[in-house]
C-alpha positions in Angstrom: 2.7 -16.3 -17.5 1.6 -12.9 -18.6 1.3 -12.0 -22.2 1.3 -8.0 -22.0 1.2 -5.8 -19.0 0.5 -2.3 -19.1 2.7 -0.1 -16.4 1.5 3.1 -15.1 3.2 5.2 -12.2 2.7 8.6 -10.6 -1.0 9.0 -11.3 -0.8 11.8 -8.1 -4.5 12.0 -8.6 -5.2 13.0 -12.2 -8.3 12.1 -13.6 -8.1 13.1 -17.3 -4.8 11.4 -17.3 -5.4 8.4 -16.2 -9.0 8.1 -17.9 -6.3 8.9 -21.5 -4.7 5.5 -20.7 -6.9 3.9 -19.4 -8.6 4.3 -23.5 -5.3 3.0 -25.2 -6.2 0.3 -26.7 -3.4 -1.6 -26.0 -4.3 -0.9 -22.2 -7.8 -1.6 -22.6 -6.3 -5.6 -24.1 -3.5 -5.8 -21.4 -3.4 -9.4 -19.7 -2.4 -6.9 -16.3 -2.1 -3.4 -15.1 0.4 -2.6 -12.8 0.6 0.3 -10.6 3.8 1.3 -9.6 2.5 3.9 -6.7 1.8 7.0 -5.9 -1.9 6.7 -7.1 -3.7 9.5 -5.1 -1.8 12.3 -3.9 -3.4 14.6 -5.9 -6.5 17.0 -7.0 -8.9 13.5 -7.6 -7.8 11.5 -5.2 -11.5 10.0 -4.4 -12.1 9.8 -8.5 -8.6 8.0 -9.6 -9.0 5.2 -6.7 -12.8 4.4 -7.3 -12.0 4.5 -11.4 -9.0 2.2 -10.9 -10.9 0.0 -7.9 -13.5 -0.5 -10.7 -11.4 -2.6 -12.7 -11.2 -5.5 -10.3 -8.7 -8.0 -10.7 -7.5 -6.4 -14.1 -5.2 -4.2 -11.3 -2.2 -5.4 -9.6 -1.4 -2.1 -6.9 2.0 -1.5 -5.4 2.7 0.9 -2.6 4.5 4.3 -3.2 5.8 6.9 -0.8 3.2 8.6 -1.4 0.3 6.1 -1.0 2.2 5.5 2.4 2.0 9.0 3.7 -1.7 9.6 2.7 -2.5 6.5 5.6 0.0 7.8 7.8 -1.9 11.0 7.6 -5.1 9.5 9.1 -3.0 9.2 12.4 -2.0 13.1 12.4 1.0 12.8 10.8 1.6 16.3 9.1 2.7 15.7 5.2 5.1 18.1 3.5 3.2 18.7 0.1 -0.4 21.0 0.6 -1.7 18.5 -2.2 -1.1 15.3 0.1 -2.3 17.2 3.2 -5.7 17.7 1.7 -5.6 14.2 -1.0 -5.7 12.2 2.7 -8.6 14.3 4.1 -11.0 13.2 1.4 -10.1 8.9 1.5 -12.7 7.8 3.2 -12.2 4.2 4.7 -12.2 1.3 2.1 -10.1 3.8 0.6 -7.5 4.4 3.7 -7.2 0.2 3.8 -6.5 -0.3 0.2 -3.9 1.8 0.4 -2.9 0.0 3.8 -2.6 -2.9 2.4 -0.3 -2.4 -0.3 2.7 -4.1 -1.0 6.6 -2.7 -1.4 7.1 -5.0 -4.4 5.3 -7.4 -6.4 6.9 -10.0 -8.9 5.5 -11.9 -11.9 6.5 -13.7 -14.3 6.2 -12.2 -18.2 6.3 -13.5 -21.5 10.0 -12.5 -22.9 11.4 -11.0 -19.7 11.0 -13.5 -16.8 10.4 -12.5 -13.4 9.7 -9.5 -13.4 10.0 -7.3 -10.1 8.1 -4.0 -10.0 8.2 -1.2 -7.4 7.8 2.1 -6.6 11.7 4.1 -6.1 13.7 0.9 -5.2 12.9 -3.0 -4.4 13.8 -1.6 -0.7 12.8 1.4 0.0 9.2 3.7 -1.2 11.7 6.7 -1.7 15.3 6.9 -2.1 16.2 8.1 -5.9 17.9 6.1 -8.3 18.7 8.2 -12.2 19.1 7.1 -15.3 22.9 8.1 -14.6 23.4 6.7 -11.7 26.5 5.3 -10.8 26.8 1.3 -10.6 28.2 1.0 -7.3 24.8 2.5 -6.4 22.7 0.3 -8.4 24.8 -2.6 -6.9 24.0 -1.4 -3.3 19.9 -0.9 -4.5 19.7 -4.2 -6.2 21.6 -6.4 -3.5 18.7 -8.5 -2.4 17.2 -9.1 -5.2 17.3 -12.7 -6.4 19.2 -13.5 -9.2 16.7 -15.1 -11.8 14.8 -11.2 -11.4 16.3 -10.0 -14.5 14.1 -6.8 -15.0 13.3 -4.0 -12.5 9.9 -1.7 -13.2 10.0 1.7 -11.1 8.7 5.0 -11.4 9.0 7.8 -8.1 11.1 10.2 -10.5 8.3 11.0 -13.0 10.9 10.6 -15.7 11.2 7.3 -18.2 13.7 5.7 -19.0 15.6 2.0 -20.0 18.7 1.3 -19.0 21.3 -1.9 -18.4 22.7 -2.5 -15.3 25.0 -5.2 -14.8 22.8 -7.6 -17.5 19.6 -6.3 -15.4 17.3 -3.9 -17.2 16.1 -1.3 -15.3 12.6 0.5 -16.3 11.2 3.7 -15.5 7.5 3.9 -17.0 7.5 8.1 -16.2 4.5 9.5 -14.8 1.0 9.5 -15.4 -0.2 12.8 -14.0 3.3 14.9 -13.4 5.7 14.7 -15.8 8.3 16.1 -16.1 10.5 17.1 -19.1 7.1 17.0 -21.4 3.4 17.1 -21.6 1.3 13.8 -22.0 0.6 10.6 -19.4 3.6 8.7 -19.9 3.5 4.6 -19.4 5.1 1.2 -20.1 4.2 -1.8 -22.1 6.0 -4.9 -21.4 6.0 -8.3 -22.9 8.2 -9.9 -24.8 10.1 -6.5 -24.8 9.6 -3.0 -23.1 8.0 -0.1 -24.7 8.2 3.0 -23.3 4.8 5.2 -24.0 3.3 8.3 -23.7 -0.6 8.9 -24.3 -1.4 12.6 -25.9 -4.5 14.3 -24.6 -6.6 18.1 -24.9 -4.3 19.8 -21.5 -6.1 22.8 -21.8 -9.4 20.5 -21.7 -8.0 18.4 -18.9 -6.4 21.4 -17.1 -9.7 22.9 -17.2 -11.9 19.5 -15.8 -9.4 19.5 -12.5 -10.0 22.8 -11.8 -13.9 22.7 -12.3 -14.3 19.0 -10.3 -11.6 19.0 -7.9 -12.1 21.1 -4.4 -8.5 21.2 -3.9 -8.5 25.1 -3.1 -5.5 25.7 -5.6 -6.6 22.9 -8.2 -6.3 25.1 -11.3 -2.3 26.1 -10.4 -2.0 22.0 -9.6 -3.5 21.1 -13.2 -1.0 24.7 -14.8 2.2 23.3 -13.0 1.9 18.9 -13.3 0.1 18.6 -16.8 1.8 21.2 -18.4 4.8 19.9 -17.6 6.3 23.2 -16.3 9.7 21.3 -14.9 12.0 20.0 -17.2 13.7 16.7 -17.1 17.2 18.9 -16.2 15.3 20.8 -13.6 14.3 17.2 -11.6 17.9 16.0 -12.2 19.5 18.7 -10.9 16.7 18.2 -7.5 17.2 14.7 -7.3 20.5 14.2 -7.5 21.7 15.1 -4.4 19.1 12.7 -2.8 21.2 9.6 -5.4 24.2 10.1 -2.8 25.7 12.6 -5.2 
């Protein structure tokens, strides 16, 4: 049984913001960190795997879309996003098998909640969107196979938090770590006995400044402009998204 986890989602490759939460305190004194994916896809891929791999058994990794597609890319698989292209040409191999080996969900029991399931967009699926509006004929269809006594869902993939009930199941969205959107900081999740929803203020100007100077990712310094100063709004990635929610 697990005290206190700590919840971060959609690094996408951000140093300086994953190096801010990594320094919360109540982080640093977390029983567990959980990954809910996308880790690398981003301007430090090499730098955010190695720092996290560091931490040894303190990490508990789950697969996102994105993690996915960054292996898939080292069989020729052309990616979509210029950032991902390049993220997958730097992994070198301990990196490409971590990332392998990841699973789609993970489960574990915390202090106050129960079994606690945590994944990436969906307990099914790496990708598919679920909102904080979605309808519950949706949720229903989303949440089918997951076992009864699972009375809380962790996710992430929409780089938005949020808490919500559905059908006596909390859902949680811990936001994103390195591309927010709707506000700047490196936004998290504490869990245990309750769920606190977190964000971690840092220098962006600094940290906007360190990703273009350290990363070769030829258009670093527009990355850093657009994901860490948070240039989408949370009604912006609604109105994207929702079509993609069956809408």
């Amino acid at each position: 049984m697990l005290n206190r986890v700590a919840v971060l989602s959609d690094i996408h490759g951000v140093l300086p913001a994953l190096e801010a939460v990594l320094a919360e305190p109540d982080v640093a004194t977390a029983d567990l960190i959980v990954l809910t994916g996308d880790i690398a896809a981003g301007p430090q891929p090499v730098e955010v795997l190695d720092t996290l791999a560091g931490l040894g058994d303190r990490v508990c990794w789950v697969r996102g879309n994105a993690d996915r597609e960054l292996v898939e890319a080292q069989d020729g698989r052309e990616l979509p996003i210029e950032v991902s292209t390049w993220a997958a040409g730097q992994l070198l191999a301990d990196h490409v098998d971590r990332l392998a080996a990841l699973p789609l969900s993970v489960t574990l029991e915390i202090n106050g909640l129960g079994p606690v399931l945590f994944c990436h967009a969906t307990p099914r699926d790496d990708e598919e969107v679920v909102l904080v509006d979605t309808r519950m004929a949706r949720w229903a269809e989303v949440f089918a196979d997951v076992p009864e006594e699972v009375r809380t869902v962790v996710c992430g993939h929409t780089h938005m938090p949020f808490t919500r009930l559905v059908d006596r199941r909390l859902v949680v969205n811990a936001g994103s770590v390195g591309m927010p959107y709707g506000g700047t900081g490196a936004y998290w999740a504490l869990l245990g006995p309750g769920v606190q929803l977190r964000r971690t203020d840092f220098d962006v100007d600094a940290a906007c400044a360190r990703v273009a100077a350290e990363s070769t990712f030829p258009d670093a310094a527009g990355f850093a402009d657009e994901y860490l100063r948070s240039r989408h709004s949370d009604a912006d990635a609604l109105a994207v998204f929702a079509p993609r929610d069956g809408r």
